[in-house]
Wavefront OBJ file of the C-alpha trace (Angstrom):
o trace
v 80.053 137.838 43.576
v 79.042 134.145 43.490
v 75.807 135.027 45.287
v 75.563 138.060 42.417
v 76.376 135.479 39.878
v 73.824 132.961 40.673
v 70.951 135.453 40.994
v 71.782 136.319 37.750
v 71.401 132.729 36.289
v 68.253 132.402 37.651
v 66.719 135.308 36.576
v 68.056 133.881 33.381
v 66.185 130.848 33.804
v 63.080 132.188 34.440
v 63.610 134.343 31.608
v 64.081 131.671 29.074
v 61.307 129.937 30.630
v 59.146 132.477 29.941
v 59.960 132.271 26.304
v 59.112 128.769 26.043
v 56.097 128.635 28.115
v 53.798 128.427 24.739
v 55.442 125.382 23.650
v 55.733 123.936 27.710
v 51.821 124.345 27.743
v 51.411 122.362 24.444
v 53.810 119.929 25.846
v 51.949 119.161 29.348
v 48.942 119.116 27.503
v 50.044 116.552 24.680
v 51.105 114.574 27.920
v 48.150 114.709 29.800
v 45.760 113.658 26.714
v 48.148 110.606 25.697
v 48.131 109.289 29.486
v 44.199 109.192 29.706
v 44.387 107.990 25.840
v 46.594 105.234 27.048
v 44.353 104.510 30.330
v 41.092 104.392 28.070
v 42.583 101.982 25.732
v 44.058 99.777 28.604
v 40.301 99.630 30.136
v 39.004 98.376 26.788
v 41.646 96.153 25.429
v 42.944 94.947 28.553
v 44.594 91.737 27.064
v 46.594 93.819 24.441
v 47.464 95.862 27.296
v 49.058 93.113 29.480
v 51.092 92.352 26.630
v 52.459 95.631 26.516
v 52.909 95.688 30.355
v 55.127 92.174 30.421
v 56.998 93.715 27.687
v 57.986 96.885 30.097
v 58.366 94.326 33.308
v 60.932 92.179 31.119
v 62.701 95.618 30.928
v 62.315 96.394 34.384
v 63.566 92.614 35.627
v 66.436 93.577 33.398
v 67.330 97.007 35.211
v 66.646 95.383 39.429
v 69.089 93.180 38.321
v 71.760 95.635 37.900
v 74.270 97.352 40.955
v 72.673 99.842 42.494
v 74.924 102.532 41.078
v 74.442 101.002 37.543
v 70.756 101.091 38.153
v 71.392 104.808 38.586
v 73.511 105.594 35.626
v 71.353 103.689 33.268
v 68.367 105.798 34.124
v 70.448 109.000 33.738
v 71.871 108.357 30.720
v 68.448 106.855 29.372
v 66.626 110.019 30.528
v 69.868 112.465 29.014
v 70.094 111.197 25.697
v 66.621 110.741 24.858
v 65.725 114.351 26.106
v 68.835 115.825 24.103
v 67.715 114.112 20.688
v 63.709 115.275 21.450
v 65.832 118.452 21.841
v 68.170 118.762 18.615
v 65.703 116.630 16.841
v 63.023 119.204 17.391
v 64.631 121.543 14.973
v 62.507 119.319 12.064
v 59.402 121.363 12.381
v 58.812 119.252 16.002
v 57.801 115.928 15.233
v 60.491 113.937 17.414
v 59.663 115.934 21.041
v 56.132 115.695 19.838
v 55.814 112.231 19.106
v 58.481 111.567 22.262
v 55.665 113.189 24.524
v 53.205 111.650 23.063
v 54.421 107.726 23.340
v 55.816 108.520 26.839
v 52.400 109.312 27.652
v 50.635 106.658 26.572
v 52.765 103.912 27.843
v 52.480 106.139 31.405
v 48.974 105.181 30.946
v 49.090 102.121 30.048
v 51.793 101.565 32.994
v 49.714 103.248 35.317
v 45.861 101.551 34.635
v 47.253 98.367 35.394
v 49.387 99.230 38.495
v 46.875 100.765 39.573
v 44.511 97.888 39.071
v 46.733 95.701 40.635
v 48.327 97.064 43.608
v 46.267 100.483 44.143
v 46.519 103.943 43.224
v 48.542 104.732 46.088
v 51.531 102.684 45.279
v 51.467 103.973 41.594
v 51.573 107.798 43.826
v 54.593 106.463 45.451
v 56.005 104.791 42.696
v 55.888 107.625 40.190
v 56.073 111.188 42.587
v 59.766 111.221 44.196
v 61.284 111.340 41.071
v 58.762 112.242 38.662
v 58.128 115.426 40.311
v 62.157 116.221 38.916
v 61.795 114.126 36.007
v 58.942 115.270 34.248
v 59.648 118.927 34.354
v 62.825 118.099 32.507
v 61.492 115.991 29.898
v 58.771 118.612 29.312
v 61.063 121.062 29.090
v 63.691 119.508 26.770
v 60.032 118.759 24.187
v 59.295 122.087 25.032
v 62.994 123.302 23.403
v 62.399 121.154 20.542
v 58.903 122.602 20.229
v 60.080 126.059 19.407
v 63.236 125.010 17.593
v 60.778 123.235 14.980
v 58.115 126.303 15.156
v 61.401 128.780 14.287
v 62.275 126.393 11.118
v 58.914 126.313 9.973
v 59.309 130.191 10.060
v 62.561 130.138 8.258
v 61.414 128.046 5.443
v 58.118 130.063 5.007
v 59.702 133.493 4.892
v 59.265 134.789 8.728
v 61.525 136.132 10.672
v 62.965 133.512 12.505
v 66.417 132.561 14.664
v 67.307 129.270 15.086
v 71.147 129.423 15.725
v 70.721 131.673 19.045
v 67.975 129.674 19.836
v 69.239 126.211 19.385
v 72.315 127.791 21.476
v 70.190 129.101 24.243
v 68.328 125.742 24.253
v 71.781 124.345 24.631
v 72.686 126.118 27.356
v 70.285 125.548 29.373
v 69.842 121.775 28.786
v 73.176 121.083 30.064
v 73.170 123.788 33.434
v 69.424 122.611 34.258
v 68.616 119.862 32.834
v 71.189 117.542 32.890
v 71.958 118.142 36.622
v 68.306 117.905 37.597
v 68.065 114.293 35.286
v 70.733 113.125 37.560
v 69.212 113.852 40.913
v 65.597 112.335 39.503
v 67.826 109.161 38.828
v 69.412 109.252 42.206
v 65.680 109.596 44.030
v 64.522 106.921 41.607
v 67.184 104.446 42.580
v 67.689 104.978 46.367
v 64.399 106.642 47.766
v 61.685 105.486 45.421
v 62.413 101.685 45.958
v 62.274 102.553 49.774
v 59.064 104.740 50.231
v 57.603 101.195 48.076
v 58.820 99.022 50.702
v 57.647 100.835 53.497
v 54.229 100.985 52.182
v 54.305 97.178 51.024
l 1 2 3 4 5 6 7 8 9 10 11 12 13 14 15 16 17 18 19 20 21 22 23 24 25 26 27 28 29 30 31 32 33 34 35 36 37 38 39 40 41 42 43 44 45 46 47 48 49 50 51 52 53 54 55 56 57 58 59 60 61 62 63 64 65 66 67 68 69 70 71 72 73 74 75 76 77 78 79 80 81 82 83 84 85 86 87 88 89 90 91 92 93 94 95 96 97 98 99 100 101 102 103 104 105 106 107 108 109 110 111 112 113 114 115 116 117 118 119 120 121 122 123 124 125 126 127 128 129 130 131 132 133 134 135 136 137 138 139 140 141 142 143 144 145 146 147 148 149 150 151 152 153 154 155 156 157 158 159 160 161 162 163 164 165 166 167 168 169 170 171 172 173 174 175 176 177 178 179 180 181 182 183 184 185 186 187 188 189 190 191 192 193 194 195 196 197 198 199 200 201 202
């Protein structure tokens, strides 16, 4: 039954996944533009860019400081409440998840120019992969939700057929039996592998 049970939640997720894969494509590709955007601007305004990169460190210095296990909560609940509001958010027509994407990825390129400037694109590999490989799947997913949650109120308010109780409650549903879950191991590989794969490559 349990093995019956969880077959049929993931055929449920791929299902769902399916439905959303319009507004996941949009998503990755918003991501991907705002990173090189963000990489660009660092080559040509490299001062202005430092200044935005001290900013993040200060943040950073902030977070090492912490317990290990408060490193790891931090980042979870970070990562969970800023995906749930691109989420609920997204119901007004899908600005939030669309400008969430879009700053995230420019600030990854920023982040990433320099770092990789600086210490080498490998380390910004093994800085970023272990967890990003959970996390970003997530967050583009939870945009993604938001996505068609503002698409289905546009629809509403112009007269189309539209649904956005089921599918804010589907959206739900899955945030918090994927998503959240997932969020939480990204945090744990972010605080207890990521910081050693660094080391060993230091």
């Amino acid at each position: 039954m349990n093995a019956l049970s969880k077959r049929i939640r993931i055929d449920y997720a791929k299902s769902y996944l399916n439905s959303i894969s319009f507004y996941l494509l949009i998503i990755v590709a918003l991501f991907i533009s705002s990173i090189i955007i963000g990489a660009v601007y660092s080559s040509m305004n490299p001062e202005i860019a430092q200044q935005s990169m001290e900013e993040f460190r200060n943040m950073i210095d902030f977070i090492k400081s912490l317990p290990p296990y408060a490193i790891m909560l931090f980042i979870f609940v970070n990562n969970t409440v800023k995906t749930l509001i691109a989420l609920l958010l997204g119901i007004g027509f899908g600005i939030i998840p669309f400008a969430f994407i879009a700053y995230n990825g420019y600030i990854i390129g920023i982040f990433g120019f320099i770092t990789a400037m600086e210490k080498g694109l490998f380390y910004l590999v093994t800085a970023l992969l272990p967890h990003g490989i959970i996390e970003l799947p997530m967050v583009f997913i939870s945009a993604a939700i938001g996505l068609k949650l503002g698409h289905e109120m546009f629809n509403s308010v112009t007269g189309r057929k539209a649904n956005i109780k089921e599918e804010l409650s589907r959206g739900i549903r899955f945030y918090f039996y994927w998503i959240v879950p997932l969020l939480f191991v990204a945090a744990a590989v972010e605080t207890f592998i990521t910081p050693t794969l660094i080391q060993l490559i230091l």
